[in-house]
N, C-alpha and C positions, 0 to 999 in steps of 0.2 A: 277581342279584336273586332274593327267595324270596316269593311268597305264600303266606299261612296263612289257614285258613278252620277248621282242627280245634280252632276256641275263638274268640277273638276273631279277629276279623276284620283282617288287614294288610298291609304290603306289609315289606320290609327288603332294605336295603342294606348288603350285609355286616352289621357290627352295631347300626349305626342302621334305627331305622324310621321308614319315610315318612309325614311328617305329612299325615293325610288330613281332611278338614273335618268327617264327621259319619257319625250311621248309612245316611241317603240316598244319600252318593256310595259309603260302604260295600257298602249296597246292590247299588248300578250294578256296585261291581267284582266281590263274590261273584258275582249274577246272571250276570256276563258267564264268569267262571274256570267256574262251573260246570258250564255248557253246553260244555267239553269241544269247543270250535273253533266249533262251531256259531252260526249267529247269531241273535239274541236280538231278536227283536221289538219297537218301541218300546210295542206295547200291551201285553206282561207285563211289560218293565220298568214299565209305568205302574202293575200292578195291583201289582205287587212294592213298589211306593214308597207309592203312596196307596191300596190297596184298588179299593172299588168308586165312591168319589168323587174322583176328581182335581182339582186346581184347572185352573181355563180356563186358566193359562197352561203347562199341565205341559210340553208339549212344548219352550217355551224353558227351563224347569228343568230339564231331563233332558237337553238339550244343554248347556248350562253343568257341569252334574255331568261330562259325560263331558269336557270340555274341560279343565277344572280338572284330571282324573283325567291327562289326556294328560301335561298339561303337569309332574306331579308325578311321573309316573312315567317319564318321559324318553323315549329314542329308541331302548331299549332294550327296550320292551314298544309295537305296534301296535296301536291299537284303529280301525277299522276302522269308517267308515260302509258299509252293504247295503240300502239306497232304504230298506227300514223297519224298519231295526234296525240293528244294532251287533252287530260281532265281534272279540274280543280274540284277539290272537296271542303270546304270550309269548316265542318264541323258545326261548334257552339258561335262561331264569327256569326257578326250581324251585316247584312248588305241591306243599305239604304231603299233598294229599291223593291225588297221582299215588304218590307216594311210599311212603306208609302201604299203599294198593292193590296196590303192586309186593312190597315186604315181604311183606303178607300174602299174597299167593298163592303167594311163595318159600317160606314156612314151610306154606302149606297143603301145597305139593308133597312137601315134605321129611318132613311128617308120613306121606302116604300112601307115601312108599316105605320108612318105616320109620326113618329117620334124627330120632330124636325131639332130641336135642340141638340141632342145626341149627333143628329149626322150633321150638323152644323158643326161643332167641335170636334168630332171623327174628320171629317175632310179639311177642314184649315190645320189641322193636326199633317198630313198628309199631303198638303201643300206646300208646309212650313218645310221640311226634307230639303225642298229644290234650293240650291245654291247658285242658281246662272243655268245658263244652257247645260245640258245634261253631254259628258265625254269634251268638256270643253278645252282637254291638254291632251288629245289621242291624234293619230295619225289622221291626215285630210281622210283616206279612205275607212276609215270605222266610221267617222265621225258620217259622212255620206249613208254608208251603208244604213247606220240606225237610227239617223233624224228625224226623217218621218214618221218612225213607230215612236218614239221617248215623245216628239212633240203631239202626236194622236193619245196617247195614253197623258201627258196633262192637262191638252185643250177637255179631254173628258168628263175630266176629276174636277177640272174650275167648274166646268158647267155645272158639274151636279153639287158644286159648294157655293155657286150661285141661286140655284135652285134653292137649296136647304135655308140659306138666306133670308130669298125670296117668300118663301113662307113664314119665315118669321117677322117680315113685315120691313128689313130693314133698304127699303126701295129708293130712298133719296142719297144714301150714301152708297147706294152700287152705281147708281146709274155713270158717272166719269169713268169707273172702271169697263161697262159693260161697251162703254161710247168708243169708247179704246179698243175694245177686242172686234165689237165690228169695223169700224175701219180700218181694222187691222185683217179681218176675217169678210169682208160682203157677202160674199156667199151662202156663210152660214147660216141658214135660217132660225135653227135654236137657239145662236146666242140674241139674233134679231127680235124671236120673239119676246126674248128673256127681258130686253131692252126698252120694248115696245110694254111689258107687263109695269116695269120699274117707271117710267115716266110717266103711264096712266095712275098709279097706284103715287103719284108726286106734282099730282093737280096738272098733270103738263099732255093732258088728249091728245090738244091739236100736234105735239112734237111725235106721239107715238104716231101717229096718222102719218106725220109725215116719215116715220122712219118705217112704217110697213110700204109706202109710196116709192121711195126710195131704192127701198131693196126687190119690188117688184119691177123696177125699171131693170135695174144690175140683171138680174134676173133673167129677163128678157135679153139686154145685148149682149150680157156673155155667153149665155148658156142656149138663149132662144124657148125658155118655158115659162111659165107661171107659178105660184108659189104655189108650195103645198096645202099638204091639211096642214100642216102643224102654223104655216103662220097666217093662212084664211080663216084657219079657227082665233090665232090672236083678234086677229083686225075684226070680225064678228063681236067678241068678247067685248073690245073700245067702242062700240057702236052700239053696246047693251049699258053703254051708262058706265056708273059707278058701283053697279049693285054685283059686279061681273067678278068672277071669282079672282083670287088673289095671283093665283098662276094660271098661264095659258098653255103651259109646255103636253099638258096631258093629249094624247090623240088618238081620235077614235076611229077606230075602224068598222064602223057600225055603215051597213051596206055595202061593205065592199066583200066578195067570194075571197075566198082564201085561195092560192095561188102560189105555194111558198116552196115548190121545186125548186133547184139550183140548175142551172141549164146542162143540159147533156154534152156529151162529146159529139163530135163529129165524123171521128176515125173510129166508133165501136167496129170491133171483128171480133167474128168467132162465135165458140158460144151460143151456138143456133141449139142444141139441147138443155141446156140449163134456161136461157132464154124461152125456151118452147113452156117448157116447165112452171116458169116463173108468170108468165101470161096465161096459163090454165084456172093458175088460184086467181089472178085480178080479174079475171072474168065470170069465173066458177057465181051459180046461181044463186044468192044468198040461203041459207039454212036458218040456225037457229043461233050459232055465235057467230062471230066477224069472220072469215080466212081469214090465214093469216101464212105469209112466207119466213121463212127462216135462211137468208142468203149468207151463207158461214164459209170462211175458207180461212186460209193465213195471210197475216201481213202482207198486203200490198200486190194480190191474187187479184185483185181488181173486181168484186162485191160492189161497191158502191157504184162503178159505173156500170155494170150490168143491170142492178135494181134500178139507180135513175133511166136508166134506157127502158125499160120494162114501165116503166111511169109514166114516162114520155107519151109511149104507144098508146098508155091506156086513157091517156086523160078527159077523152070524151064519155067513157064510162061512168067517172065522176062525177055529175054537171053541179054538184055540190062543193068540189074543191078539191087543194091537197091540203094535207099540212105536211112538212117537214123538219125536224131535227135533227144538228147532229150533236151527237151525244156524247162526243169527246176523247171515243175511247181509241180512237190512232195515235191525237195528240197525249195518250198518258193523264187528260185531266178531265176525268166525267163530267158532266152535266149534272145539277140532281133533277131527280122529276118535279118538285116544285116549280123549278125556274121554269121547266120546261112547259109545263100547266099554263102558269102565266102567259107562257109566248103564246103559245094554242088561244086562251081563251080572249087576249087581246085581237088578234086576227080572227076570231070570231062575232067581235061587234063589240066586247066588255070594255068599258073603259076601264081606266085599271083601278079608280076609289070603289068601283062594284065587284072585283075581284077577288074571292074571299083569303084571309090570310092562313088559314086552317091545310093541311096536305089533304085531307079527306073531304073537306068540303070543297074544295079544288077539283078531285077528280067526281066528285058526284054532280059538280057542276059541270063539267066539262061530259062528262057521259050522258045527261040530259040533254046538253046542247046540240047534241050527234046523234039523238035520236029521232029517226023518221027521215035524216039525210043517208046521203051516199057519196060517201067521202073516202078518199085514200088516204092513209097514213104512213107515214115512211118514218122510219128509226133507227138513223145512219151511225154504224159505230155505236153497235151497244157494249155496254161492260157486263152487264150481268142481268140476272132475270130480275132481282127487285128493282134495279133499274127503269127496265121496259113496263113492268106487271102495271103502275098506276096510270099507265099512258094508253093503254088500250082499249078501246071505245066498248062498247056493251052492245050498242045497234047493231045487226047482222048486215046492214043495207052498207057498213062499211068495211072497207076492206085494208090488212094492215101488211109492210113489207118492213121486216126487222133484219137489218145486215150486222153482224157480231164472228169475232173469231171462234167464240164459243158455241157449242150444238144447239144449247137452251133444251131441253130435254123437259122444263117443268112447264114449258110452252104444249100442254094436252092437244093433242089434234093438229096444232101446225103442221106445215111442207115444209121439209129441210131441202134446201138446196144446195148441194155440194159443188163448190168453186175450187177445182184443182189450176195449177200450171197450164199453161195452153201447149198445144202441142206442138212440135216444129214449124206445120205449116201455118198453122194460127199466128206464129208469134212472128213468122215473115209478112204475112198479108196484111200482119198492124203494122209491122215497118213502114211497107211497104206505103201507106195512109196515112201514114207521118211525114215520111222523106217523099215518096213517091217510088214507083212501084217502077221504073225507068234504072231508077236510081240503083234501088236493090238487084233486080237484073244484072247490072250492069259490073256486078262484085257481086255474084252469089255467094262465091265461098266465103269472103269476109261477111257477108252476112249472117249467115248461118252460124258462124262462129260469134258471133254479138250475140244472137240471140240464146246461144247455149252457154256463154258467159255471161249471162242477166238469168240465168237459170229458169229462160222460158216463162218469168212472171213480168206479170202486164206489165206494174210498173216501172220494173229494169228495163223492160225496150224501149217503153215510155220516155224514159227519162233517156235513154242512149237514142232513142232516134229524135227527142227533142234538140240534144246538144248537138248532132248532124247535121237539125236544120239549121242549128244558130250559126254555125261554122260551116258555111258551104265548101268551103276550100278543105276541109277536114276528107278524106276517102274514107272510106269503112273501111279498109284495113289499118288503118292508122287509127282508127278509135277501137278495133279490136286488137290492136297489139297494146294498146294504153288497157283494156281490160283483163289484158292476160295476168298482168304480175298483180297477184294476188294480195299482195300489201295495201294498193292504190285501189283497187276495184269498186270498193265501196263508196271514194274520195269522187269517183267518176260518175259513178251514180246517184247524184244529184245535182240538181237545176232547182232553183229558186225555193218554193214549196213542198216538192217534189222531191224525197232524202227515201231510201231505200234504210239506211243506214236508221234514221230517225225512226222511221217505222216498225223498225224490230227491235229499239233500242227500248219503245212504249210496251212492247209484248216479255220482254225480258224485265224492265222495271215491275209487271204486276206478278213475277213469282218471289212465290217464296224465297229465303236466302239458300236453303239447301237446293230448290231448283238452279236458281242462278249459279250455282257451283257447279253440280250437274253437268250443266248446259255448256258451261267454261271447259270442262274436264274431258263431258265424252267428244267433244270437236276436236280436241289433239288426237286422238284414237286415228291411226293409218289406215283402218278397213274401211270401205265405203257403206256398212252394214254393219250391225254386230249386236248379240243377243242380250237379251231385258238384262240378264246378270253384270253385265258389264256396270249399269248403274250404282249396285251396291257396290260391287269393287272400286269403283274410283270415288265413293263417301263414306265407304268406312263402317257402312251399316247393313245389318242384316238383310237378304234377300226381300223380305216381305217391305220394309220400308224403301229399299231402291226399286222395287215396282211400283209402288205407291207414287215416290217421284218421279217415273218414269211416265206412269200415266197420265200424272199432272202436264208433264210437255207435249204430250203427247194432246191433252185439251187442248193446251194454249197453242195450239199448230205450230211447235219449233221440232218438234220431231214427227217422223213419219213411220207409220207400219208396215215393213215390208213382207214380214211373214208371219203367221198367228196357226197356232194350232187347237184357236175358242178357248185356250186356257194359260199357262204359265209363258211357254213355248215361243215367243214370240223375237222377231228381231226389227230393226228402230236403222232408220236414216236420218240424216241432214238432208234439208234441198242444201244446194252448193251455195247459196247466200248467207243462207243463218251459218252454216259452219263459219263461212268466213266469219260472219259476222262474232261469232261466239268465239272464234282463237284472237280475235283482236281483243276481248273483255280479258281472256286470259294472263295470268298472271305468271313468275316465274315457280311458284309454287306448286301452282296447276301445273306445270309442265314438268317439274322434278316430281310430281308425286306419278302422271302417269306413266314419266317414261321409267319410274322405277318400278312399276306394279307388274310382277312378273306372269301372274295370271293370266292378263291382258296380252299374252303378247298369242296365245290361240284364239283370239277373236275371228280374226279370218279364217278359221275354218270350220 
């Protein structure tokens, strides 16, 4: 079976396609393919189908749409009830847009080692996909919601199959095309340069002159600035003749400091000793290897804004720079160190044809480069130690902050920083810098109740006192009676970027399958606590292998230590999110096996 989403919207069986009833159930299925495993809310699919007014019976419409969908699409694609949402499982199916994705990053790869033919045909491979506008038979609201990302991820892929092109010299037959995308695009300056390359490299100077001319005027009146490097370094290139290399798109960063923090928050609270903590190492006197911080908590404890804040403060320490990456591991999709190498060593002056292709000559380059500087390093969302290990500088003049859910323990000589829950009054006084501090006053007790229904983690207040601002007319009691029922709680906490739900769903995707059961099994358990044994009894395996899983969650920060006696002895909580979060994964089997395990039922005492 194939899904297509890169034009209209369908399903296909070999060469038939499955007759689907309309843009609504269309809707349902894009919605669901899109989210990429994850499960899909019934209150976005609501907003995805009707907007902001639903009819009163949407909830049986949007079961029927996915019924209908089951039954059409067979026993070869699983769609998946999650207490309040739906998640589609494809299987061996192929979706067009996994595909296009895979293409393009083969041809991006092929480009940057030089192999222009290869990514020339990997990306027109990869282009060819697209059928018309991508969702082009879904409800007005999908179609809004995702236009801007499906149109940013083509204008991308043309660029870099324009590029690949471009090096192979084929300049007079791009140029209509490219003529099209800028005045379809002005502002762009990459497609501009790209344009500006193809006309000099087609006897046509004075046109590319006048198309850098051009777009430095647009430039000016809409935006009010001047072009960049990328296309000062074109227009330089045209005024080197003919002998000027064939593409202009490369850009060098050669004199400019590195600089590559993301900007901090504004409402940082709390956390005046982990904070204290963490400015002790970026100040600490150099030695003999780098400091280096280790800021580790669970899912969405708020680590990243703490270390950027901690960066912030120190940045005159540095007068060498920062670097920055993140490393991918909230989103579930690492970085590897190569790619990461590269960003580093461009932002250190490398053009990128001097950038070795090698992993090892990479970091030997990159650890010369950093020697004799004093430079910060930040290594947001680490997955794991061989991750971070080829990223870490050698010069002691610099100093490093690695934020990861994991301890890192192979990290010799680091500073662990332990990032727990904030405590009541922390987690009001960030309300409070959210909404405003009038506000919370003004409804203590519903507040207090918000913040112990986000389970006192940053990003649950976060996100609930974001949604407070966007809805002024909303009371805080009326968004803590929306967080009470536990079904929805999760649906609530999220805003744009910002998913509570997402975040733990990344830390439950990297266990193993027997954690992920685990995790499913002891969240129906009624005690609020309950001792290491409980794991083997609800998998079915001996005591030594259910510690064994027990301490794997126990790494991944979904479970917590309540009580340990340095040896077997020990008993395990949920914080109140991940529970929820882990009886929504659960299944009905999970729940018939534990409500029949009669062991379990002396946990509480």
């Amino acid at each position: 079976m194939e899904f297509r989403v890169l034009g209209p919207v369908g399903a296909w069986k070999g060469d038939s396609e499955v007759a689907l009833d309309g843009a609504k159930q269309r809707t349902v299925l894009a919605a669901l393919l899109l989210a990429e495993g994850r499960t899909v809310p019934d209150t976005r699919l609501c907003e995805l189908l009707w907007g902001e007014r639903p009819p009163a019976t949407f909830a049986a419409q949007l079961y029927n749409y996915v019924s209908r969908l089951r039954k059409y699409l067979g026993a070869e694609v699983d769609i998946v009830r999650q207490w309040s949402g739906y998640q589609i499982r494809i299987g061996a199916a192929r979706l067009d847009l996994d595909e296009f994705e895979r293409l393009a990053e083969a041809g991006r790869e092929a480009l940057r080692d030089g192999r222009h033919a290869e990514a020339a045909e990997r990306l027109h491979a990869a282009m060819s996909l697209w059928r018309g506008p991508a969702l082009s038979n879904v409800t007005e609201h999908l179609a809004a919601a995702e236009a801007h990302r499906m149109a940013e991820l083509r204008m991308a892929v043309r660029e870099s199959r324009i590029e690949a092109d471009l090096r192979l010299g084929h300049h007079v037959r791009l140029v209509p095309e490219i003529t099209q995308l800028v005045a379809e695009h002005p502002l762009h300056e990459g497609l501009r340069g790209q344009l500006m390359t193809a006309l000099l490299h087609s006897d046509r100077q004075a046109d590319a002159l006048a198309a850098y001319h051009e777009g430095r005027q647009v430039l000016a009146d809409e935006l009010g600035v001047d072009p960049g490097p990328l296309l000062t370094e074109a227009y330089r290139s045209i005024l080197g003749g003919p002998q000027a290399p064939a593409v202009v798109a490369e850009q060098s960063w050669h004199g400019v400091r590195p600089a590559m923090l993301p900007p901090g928050v504004g409402d940082f609270a709390g956390r005046e000793e982990e904070l204290n903590g963490l400015l002790r190492v970026l100040t600490a006197e150099p030695k003999v290897c780098p400091p280096v911080a280790v800021v580790t908590g669970m899912a969405g404890v708020g680590k990243s804004t703490l270390a950027l804040h901690a960066a912030h403060l120190t940045r005159t320490a540095f007068p060498d720079g920062q670097l920055y990456a993140d490393l991918g591991r909230a989103r579930g999709n690492a970085v590897e160190p190569y790619d990461v190498l590269g960003w580093f060593l461009r932002s250190l002056g490398h053009a990128e044809s001097a950038i070795p292709k090698g992993l090892d000559e990479r970091v030997r380059l990159y650890r010369s480069q950093l020697a004799g500087r004093r430079l910060l390093v930040m290594l947001d969302g680490t997955a794991d130690y061989a991750q971070v290990s080829p990223l870490l500088p050698g010069d002691p003049g610099c100093q490093v902050i690695v934020t990861s859910r994991l301890r890192m323990p192979e990290l010799a000589g680091a500073t662990s920083i332990e990032v727990g829950t904030l405590d009541r009054q922390q987690a009001l006084v960030l309300l409070g810098r959210i909404i405003g501090a009038q506000r919370v006053a003004e409804e203590a007790e519903a507040a207090g109740r918000i913040v112990e229904l986000c389970g006192r983690l940053s990003l649950g207040v976060r996100v609930a006192g974001s949604r407070l601002l966007a809805r002024p007319h909303w009371s805080l009691g009326y968004l803590a009676d929306r967080l009470a029922d536990e079904r929805y709680r999760l649906d609530e906490l999220r805003l744009g970027s910002m998913d509570v739900r997402e975040r733990l769903d990344s830390s439950y995707h990297q266990l193993a399958d027997l954690g992920q059961l685990a995790l499913r099994r002891l969240a129906l358990l009624r005690a609020p606590a309950f001792p290491s044994w409980c794991t083997a009894e609800v998998l079915g395996v001996s005591r030594h292998a259910g510690e064994e899983v027990g301490e794997n969650l126990v790494d991944a920060r979904l479970l917590e230590i309540v009580e340990s006696d340095g040896g077997r002895r020990q008993r395990f909580r949920f914080h109140d999110l991940v529970r929820v979060f882990a009886r929504e994964k659960a299944d009905q089997a999970d729940r018939l096996l534990v409500a029949g395990a009669g062991a379990l039922s002396a946990v509480g005492s």
